[in-house]
N, C-alpha and C positions, 0 to 999 in steps of 0.2 A: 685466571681462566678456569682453573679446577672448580672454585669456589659456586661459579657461575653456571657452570655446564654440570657440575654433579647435584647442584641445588634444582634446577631444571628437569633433570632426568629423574631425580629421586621422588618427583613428582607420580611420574607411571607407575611408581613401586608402592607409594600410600594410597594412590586414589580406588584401588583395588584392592578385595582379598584376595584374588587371585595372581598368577604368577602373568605379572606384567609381559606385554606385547605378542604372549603366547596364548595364556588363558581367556585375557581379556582386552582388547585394543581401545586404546582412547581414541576418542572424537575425531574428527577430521581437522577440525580447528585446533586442539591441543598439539595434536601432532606436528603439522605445520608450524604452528609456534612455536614447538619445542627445537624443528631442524633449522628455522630461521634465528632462532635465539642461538644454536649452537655455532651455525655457520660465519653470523657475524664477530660473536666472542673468538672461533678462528680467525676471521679476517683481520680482527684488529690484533690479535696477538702477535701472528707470523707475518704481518706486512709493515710497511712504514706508516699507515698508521698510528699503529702505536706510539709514536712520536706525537701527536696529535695532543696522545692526553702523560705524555709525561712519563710511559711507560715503557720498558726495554723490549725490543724485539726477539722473540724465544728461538732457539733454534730448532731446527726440523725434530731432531733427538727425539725431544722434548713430547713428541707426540706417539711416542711409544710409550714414556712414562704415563702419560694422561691415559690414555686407553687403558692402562695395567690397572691404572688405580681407580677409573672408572668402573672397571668389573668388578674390580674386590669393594669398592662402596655401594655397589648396587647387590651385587652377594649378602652383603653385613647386613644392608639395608633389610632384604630380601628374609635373611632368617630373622631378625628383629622382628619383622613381623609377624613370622610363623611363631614364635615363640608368645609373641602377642596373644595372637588368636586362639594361640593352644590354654593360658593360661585365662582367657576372659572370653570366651564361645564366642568373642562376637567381634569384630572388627572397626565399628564407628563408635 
């Protein structure tokens, strides 16, 4: 679930030199894609779904560790790129 939702999101963080969802907003289509790509990797995670595809059912917990570790990879993310920008003026 991490794998999928922080690859997703780390999207808004490179597609900009600015400070994502503040500075600069994606698309309307991005967006959308990005809450429906997150909602479902939820759904299949904490429902019986996950039985579906062979996968254990997470506990609620679980969703405070993702969040935590959400921010601190979008953070990391976030100065990686500043650091980027600072060392080469330019961002693409």
């Amino acid at each position: 679930m991490f794998g999928v939702i922080s690859q997703t999101m780390v999207i808004h963080t490179i597609r900009t030199p600015k400070l994502p969802f503040i500075g600069d907003r994606a698309s309307v289509q991005l967006t959308l894609s990005t809450l429906a790509i997150i909602v479902v990797t939820l759904l299949i995670g904490f429902t019986g779904i996950s039985g579906l595809f062979s996968l254990p059912t997470m506990p609620v917990s679980y969703l405070l560790w993702l969040a935590i570790l959400m921010i601190v990879y979008m953070v990391f993310a976030q100065i990686m790129k500043v650091v980027y920008i600072k060392r080469h003026k330019d961002w693409y």
